[in-house]
Every structure is written in C-alpha cells, then in structure tokens.
C-alpha positions in Angstrom: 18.6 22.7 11.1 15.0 23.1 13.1 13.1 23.2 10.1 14.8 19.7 9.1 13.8 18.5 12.7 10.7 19.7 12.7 10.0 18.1 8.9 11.3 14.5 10.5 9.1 14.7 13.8 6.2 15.7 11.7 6.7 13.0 9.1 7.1 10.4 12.1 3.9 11.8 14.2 1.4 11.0 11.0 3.7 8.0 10.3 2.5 6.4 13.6 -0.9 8.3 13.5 -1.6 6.3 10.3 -0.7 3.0 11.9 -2.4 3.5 15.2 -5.5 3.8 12.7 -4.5 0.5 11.4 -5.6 -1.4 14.7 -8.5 1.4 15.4 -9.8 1.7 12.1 -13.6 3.5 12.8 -17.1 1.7 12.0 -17.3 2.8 7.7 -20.8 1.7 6.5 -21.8 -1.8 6.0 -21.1 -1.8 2.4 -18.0 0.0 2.7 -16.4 -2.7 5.2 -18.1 -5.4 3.4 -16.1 -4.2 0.0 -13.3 -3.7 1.5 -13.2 -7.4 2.9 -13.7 -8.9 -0.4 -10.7 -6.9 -2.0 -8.6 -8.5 1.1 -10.4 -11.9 0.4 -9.4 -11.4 -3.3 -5.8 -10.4 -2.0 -5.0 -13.2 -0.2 -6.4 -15.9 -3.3 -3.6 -14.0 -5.2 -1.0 -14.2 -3.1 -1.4 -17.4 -2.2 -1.1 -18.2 -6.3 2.0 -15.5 -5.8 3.3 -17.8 -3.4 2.9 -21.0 -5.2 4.7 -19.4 -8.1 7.4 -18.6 -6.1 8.0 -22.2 -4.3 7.5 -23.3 -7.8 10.5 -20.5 -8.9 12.7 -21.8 -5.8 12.2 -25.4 -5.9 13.6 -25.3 -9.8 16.5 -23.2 -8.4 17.2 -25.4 -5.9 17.0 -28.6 -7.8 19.7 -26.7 -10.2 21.6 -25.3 -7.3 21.7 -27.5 -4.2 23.2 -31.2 -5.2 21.4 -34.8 -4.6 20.3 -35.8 -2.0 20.3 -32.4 -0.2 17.6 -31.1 -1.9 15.1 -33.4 -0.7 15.9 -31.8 2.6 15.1 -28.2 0.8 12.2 -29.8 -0.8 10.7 -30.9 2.3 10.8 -27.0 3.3 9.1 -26.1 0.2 6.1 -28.7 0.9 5.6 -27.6 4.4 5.7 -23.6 2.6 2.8 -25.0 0.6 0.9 -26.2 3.4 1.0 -23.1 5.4 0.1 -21.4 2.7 -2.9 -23.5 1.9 -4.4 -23.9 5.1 -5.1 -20.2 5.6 -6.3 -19.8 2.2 -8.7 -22.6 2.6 -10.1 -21.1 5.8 -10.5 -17.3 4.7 -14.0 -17.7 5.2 -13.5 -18.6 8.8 -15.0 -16.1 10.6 -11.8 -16.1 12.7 -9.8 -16.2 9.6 -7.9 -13.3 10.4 -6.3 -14.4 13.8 -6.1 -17.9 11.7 -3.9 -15.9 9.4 -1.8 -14.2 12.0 -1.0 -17.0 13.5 0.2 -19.1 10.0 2.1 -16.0 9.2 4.2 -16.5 12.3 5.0 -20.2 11.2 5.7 -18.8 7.9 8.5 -16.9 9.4 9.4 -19.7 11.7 9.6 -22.4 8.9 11.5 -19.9 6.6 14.0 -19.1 9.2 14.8 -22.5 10.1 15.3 -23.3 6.5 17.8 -20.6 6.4 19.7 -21.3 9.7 19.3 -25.0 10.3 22.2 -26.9 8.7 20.9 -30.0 7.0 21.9 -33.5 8.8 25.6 -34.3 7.7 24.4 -37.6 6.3 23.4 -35.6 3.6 26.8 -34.2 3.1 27.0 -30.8 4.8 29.6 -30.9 7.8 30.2 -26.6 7.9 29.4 -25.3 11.2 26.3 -23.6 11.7 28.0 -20.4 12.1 28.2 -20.1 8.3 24.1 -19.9 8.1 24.6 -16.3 8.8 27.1 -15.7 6.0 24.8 -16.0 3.1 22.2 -14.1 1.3 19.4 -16.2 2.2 17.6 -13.3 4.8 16.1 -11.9 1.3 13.7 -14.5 1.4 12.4 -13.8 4.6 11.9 -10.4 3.5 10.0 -12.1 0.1 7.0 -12.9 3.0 6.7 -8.7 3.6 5.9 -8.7 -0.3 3.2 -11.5 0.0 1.8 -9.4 3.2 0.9 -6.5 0.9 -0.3 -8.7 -2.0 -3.6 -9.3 0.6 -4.3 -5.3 0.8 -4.3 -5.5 4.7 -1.5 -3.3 6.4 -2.4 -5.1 9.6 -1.1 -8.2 8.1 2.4 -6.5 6.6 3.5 -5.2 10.1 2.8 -8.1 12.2 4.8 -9.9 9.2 7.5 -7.3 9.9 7.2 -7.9 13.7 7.6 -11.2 13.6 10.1 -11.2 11.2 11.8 -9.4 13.6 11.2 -11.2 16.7 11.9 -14.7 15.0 14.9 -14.2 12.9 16.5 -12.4 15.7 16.3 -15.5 18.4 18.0 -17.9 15.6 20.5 -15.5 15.0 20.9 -15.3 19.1 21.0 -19.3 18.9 23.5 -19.7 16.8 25.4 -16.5 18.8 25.2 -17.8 21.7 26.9 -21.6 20.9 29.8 -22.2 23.2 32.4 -22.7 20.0 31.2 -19.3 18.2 33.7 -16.8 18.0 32.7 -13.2 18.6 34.4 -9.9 18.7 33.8 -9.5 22.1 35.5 -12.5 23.2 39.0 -12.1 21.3 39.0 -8.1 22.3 39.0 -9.3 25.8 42.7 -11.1 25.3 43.6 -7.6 24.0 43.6 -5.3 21.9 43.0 -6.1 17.7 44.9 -5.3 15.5 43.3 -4.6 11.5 45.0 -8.2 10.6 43.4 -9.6 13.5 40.3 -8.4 12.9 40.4 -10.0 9.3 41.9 -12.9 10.2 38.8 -13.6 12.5 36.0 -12.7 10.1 37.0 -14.9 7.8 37.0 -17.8 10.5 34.1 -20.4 9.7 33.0 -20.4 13.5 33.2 -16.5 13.7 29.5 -14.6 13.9 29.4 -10.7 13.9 26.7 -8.9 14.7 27.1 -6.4 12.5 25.1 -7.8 9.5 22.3 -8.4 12.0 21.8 -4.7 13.1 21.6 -4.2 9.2 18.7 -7.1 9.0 17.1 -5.2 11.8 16.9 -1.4 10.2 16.3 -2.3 6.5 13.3 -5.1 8.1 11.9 -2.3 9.6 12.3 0.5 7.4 10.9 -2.0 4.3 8.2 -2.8 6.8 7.3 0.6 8.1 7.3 1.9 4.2 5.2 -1.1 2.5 2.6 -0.9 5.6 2.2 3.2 4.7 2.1 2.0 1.2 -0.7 -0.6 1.2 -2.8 1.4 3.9 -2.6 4.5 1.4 -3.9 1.9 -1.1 -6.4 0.6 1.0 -7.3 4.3 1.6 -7.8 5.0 -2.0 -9.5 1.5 -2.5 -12.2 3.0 0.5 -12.6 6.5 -0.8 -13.3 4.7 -4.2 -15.8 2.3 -3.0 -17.1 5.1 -1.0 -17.8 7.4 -3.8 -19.8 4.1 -5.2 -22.2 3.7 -2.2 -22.9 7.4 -2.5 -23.7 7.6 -6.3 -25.7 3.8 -6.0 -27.8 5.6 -2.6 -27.9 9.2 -5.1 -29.2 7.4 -7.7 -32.1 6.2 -6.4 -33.2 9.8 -5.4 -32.2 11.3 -8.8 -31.5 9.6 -12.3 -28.2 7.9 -12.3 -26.8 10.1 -15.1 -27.5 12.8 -12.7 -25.7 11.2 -9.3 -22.7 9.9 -11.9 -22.0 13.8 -12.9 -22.5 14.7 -9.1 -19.9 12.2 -7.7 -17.4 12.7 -10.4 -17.5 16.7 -10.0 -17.9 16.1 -6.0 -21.0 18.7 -6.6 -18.7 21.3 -7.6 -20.0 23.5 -10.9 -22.6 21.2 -11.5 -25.7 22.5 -12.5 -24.5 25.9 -13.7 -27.1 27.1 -16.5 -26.4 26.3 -19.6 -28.1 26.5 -22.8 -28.2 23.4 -25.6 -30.6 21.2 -27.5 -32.7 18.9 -25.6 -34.9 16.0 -26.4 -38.1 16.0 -24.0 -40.5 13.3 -23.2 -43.8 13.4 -21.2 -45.3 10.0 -20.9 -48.7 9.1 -18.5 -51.1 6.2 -17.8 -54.2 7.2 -19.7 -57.6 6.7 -17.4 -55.4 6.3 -14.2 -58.2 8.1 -11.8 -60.9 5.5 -13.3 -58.3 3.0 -13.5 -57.6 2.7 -9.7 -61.0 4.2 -8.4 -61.7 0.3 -7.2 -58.5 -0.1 -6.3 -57.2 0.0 -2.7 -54.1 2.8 -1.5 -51.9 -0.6 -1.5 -52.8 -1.4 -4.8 -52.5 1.7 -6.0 -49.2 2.6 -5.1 -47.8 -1.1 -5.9 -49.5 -0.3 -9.9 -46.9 3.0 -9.3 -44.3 1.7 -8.2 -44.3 -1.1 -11.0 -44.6 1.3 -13.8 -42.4 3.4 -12.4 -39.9 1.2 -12.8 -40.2 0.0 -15.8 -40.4 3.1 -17.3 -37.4 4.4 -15.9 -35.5 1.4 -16.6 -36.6 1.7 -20.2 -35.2 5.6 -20.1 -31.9 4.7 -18.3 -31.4 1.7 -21.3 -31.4 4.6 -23.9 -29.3 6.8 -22.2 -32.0 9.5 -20.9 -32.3 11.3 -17.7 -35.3 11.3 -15.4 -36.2 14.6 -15.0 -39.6 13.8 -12.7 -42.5 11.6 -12.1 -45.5 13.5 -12.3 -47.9 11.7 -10.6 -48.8 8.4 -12.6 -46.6 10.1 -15.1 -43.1 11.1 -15.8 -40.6 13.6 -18.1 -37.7 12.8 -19.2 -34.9 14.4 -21.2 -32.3 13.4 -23.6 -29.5 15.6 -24.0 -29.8 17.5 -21.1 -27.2 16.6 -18.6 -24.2 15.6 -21.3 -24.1 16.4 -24.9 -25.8 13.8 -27.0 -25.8 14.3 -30.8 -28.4 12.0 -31.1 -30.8 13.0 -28.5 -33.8 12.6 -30.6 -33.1 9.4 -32.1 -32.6 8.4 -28.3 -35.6 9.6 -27.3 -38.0 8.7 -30.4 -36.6 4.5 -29.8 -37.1 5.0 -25.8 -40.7 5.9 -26.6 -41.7 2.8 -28.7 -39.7 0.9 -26.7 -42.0 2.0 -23.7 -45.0 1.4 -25.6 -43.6 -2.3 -25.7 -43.0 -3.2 -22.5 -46.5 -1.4 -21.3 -47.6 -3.9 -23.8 -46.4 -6.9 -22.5 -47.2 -5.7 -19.3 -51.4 -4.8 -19.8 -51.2 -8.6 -21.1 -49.9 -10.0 -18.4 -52.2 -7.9 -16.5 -55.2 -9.2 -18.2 -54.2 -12.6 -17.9 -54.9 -12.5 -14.9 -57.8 -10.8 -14.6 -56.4 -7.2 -14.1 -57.6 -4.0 -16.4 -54.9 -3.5 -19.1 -52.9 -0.3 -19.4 -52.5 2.6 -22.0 -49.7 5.0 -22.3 -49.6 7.9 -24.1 -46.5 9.8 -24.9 -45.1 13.0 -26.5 -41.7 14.3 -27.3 -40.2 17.6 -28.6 -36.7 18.8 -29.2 -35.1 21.9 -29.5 -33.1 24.4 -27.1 -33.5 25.0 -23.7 -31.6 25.7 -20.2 -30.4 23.0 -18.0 -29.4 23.7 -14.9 -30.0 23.8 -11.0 -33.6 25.7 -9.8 -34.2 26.0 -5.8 -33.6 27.4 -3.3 -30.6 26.9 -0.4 -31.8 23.9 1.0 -33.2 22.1 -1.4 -32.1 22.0 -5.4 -33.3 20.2 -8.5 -31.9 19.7 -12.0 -34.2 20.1 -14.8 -35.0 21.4 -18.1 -36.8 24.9 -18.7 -37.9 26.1 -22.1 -40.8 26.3 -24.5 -39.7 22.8 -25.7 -40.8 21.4 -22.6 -44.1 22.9 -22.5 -44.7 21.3 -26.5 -43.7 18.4 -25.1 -46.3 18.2 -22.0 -49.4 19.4 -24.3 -48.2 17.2 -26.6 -48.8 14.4 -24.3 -52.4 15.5 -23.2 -53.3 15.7 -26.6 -53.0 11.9 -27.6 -56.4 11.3 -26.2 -57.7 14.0 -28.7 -56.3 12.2 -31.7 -56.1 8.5 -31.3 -52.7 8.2 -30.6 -50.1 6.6 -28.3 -47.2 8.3 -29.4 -46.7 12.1 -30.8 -43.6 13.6 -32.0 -42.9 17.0 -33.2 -41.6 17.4 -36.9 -39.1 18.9 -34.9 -38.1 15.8 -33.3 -38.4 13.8 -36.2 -36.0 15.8 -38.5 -33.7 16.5 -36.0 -33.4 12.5 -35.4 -31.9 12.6 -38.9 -33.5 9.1 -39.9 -36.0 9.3 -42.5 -36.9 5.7 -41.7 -38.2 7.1 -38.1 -41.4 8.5 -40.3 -41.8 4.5 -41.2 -42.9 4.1 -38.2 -46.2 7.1 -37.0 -49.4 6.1 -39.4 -50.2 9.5 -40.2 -48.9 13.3 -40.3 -50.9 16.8 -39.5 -51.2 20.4 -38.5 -52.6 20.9 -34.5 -52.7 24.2 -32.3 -52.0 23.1 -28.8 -53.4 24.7 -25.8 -51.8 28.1 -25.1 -50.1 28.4 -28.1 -51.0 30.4 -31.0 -49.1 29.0 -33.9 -49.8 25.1 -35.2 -47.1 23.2 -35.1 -46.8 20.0 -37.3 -46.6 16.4 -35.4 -46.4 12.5 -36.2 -48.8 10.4 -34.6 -48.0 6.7 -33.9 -51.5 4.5 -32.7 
C-alpha cells in the first residue's frame, strides 16, 4: 500500500512541477521562443477556424432542434460566440495579445454559461423554471472551450480556461441554488427524516436542484483540465526540443558542412565518426594566381574576394549533395560519398565541378565589368577507397577523408597549370561515374606521373 502512495505523491509532485514551469518557463534562445510563438500564433488561427466550424455545427443543430422563434434567442448566442472569437484572433499580433486572450477567454466562458443557464424570455415560449437549466447535458459545451484551449499549443491558456470554467459555471449554478423557490435536500431533511420515496419524489420536482451533479462538473473539469494542460505542455515540450535540435544543426552548419551537422544532430554525436572504410569521390578546387591576384589588393578586399568565393563554391557542393571537407586557403576539398553512401559519388562530383567552373564564369564577368581582374579555377577529382572518420585529439575533432585518393586528387589539382586545363579527372573517376557521355565533355585524354608517385596514372582534361 506505500509503494501505491508513494507512486501517487510522486506522480502529483512532477504533475505540479510541470505546471509551475508553465508560468516560470526559463529564457530558451531567441529563436527558440520566437518558434515557439509562431506555432501558438498558428494555433490560435486554427482554432479560431475550429471554432467557427463548430458555431457553424451548433447553429444547424439548433435551427433543427430548438423551434421558431427561440432560436433567434440561440442565434444571438452564437453571434456574440463569433465575436469573441474574432476579436482576439484579429489582435494576436498585439503585443499584449496574450492578456487580450485571457481576458476574451473568461467572456467565453461567461457567454457560454449564460447560454446554458439563462432561460430565454417567456415571450418566446419557455415558461419552465430556471431550475431545469441544470438538468440537461448542455455543461459538455463548456467543456468544448478546454478543447479549443489546446488547439493554440499554450498550456497557459488551457488551465486558466479550466480555472475559469470553474470559477464561472460554479457562481450560476450558486444563482440559480440560491433562489428563494429552489428546493434542495437540505431544506426538506430539515422537516425530517426522507424516506427513498421522498427522496424520488423530490428529484423529479421541476424547482428541485441537487448538488450532486455539480461536484461531478467540478472533478471531471478539473481532472480533463489538469490532463489536457500535461498533454499540450508535453507537446509544446517536444515541439521545443524539436526546434531546438534545428537551431543547433542551422548554428553547426555553418562551422561544418550541413551533411556533417544533419548526421551529428540526428545521432545526438553518438557513433558518429567511427572509421570506416568505402569509396569516395574527392575534389580539390583553388583560385589560380591568387597571391598575384590580391598583391594590390587591401586585407578588406581580400578576405571579402574569400568570402565570396567561398560561398559560392560551397553552395555549388551542397546543390550536388557533397560534403565540405576544408577550405584550404583560397582553396577547398570536398568529398562525395564520404559521410553517407552514395552510389553515384562520381557522377556527383564530376557535374559539381563544371558546374563550379560556371558560376566562377559568370562571376570573373561580372568582375570585369566592372573593372575587377577575372578569376580562374582549377579543379581535380579522384575516386576510389578511403577511411572516413573522426581525427583529433580530446578537445578538438574533425571529420575527413584519408587515403591515397585524396593525395591524387590534391596533385591533380596543382597540376592544371602544367597542362592547360581547368578541370582534371582521373580515368578512375570517369569510369566509375558509369556515363560514357561524361568523356563528351574533357577535350583530350593522357598518361601523367604526378609528384611523389611513381606509377602514371591516366586523366581527362577539360579547358
């Protein structure tokens, strides 16, 4: 039986924990609280269309239901519904709009409660006592405003709907208590004692109000409230944990390539980076002539021409699905393959490296158009197997590529200057890319030995 008690109390200290975090709820990042206000701003545009399909629901009902004229009197109800509704969704963008909607949400409650317990004028033909407002089904709809509350992701918003709720529907039900021709339990016990007849005979009196059904209202209100607020502020949880994880892989990526920061914030950094062996496509590209290029140039200028190609290069990598291993100065490497398995790796990288050559070309145009010296690029690209995985130390680690692949690649790339060309692929490359059409497309074919190496190896040369 302690263990039971002990489970409850638990369950009923990190039930209120939650909800004093509810009106204390920490300073989260900028971003993270700006997100999480536009998914309540989007919450509350769709429950206000929730709502308006429901007075659109109840309105038909009660046109079917209620008879003529009385439904005008219903109708009117429905309106004013609509209104209260409308305002606050008009003024979400208030910067007060959250006390604006607290306060609406208590006339919601009054203006539903008075439908529910205010007896229509007897010119309309309804002459029951007002005691029978109480006899009905019609406290479900109250409880319908607890499942527009959590339609606008704020948990803030479903308990004070609860509270109210509460507070509100309990004085009308006091009102109508507390009329001097009600008849109560309390008052025929005091003439003596009832018997099970009695007792029977007085519920089913039209002036007779127990208070029975209220205590009911009062539990189910607040155990439906307590549950849907630990509902929607586990959502709203989940919702900031996911948002969250986006900051930190938007801020990762712009320290490492965005295929890398995607792997790290899906595995939470866990067994990423383990070596592993597989085939990679590798790409060395660099501004031919930079030192000349920028000897006139000022530190400013320099590292704005950086910068610029810098990204535009990488943009051009990320569009073809490669990873930024480094920039290398006024150069950069970058690898296909290498993070996730890509079957077509070389393809990948033999269209990212004409596709660079394009947009440097557009680039030294615009460049010389106004006045500015125009820029060259030369690239090289390899393919084959090699590790990937995490190298460093402790404190500091990087993901990258190691492998004689990686080397071809990088002399490769110095060697355009020797032969004329932008771009040079491996025969390697090309064959693994699987498209003969990719030979279409380098001017001319031949044998080379590249530094440090003692075997030629065959390559394609593009101009």
């Amino acid at each position: 039986m302690s263990d039971v008690a002990n489970r409850i109390i638990g369950f009923v200290s990190s039930a209120l924990q939650a909800l004093r975090s509810l009106w204390s709820p920490g300073r989260p990042q900028d971003r993270l609280k700006a997100s999480i206000r536009q998914a309540e701003l989007e919450g509350l545009q769709f429950a206000f269309y929730a709502r308006l399909t429901a007075i659109i629901i109840v309105s038909i009902w009660l046109i079917w239901l209620v008879p003529w004229p009385r439904d005008l009197y219903y109708g009117a109800y429905a309106f004013g519904f609509f209104i209260l509704g409308y305002l606050p969704y008009r003024l979400r963008h208030h910067p007060h709009g959250e006390a604006i909607k607290l306060g609406f949400i208590v006339l919601d409650v009054a203006l539903v409660s008075a439908a529910i317990l205010l007896p229509p004028p007897a010119s309309l033909g309804n002459e029951w006592p007002i005691q029978t407002r109480l006899r009905g089904q019609e406290f479900l709809y109250v409880l319908l405003l607890l499942a527009e509350a959590a339609l606008t992701y704020s948990p803030r918003r479903v308990l004070w709907t609860g509270v109210s709720i509460l507070v509100i529907w309990s004085i009308g039900v006091f009102s109508i208590y507390s009329q001097p021709d009600t008849l109560r339990f309390n008052d025929a016990a005091a003439e003596g004692a009832l018997t099970s007849a009695a007792v029977l005979d007085l519920s089913f009196k039209p002036a007779f109000v127990g208070l029975t059904a209220w205590y009911t209202q009062l539990v189910a209100t607040s155990l439906f409230t307590l549950l849907i607020t630990l509902a929607v502020w586990r959502s709203r949880r989940a919702l900031l944990n996911q948002v969250e994880a986006e900051v930190v892989r938007a801020d990762l990526s712009r320290y490492v390539s965005p295929d890398v920061a995607e792997a790290l914030a899906r595995r939470g950094g866990t067994a990423f980076g383990e070596p592993a062996t597989r085939t990679v496509a590798v790409l060395f590209a660099d501004i031919v002539g930079f030192t000349r290029l920028t000897e006139p140039l000022s530190p400013e200028r320099t590292f704005a021409l950086l910068r610029s190609f810098q990204e535009r290069s990488s943009a051009i990598v990320f569009k073809h699905g490669g990873t930024l291993d480094k920039y290398l100065g006024d150069g950069f490497m970058a690898t296909f393959g290498s993070v996730g398995l890509q079957r077509d790796a070389p393809a990948r990288a033999l269209a990212c490296a004409f596709d660079l050559q394009q947009e440097i070309g557009r680039w030294s145009r615009k460049r010389s158009g106004r006045g500015a010296d125009p820029l060259r690029v030369s690239v090289g690209i390899h393919c084959g197997p090699v590790t990937v995985g995490n190298l460093g130390g402790r404190e500091r680690v990087e993901f990258t590529v190691v492998g004689d692949v990686v080397n071809v690649a990088s002399r490769l790339e110095e060697i355009t200057r020797a032969v004329g060309g932008s771009i040079i692929a491996s025969e390697d490359c090309i064959r693994a890319a699987a498209d003969p059409e990719w030979l279409t497309r380098f001017q001319s074919s031949r044998e080379i030995q590249l530094r440090g190496r003692q075997k030629n190896i065959l390559v394609h040369i593009a101009a």
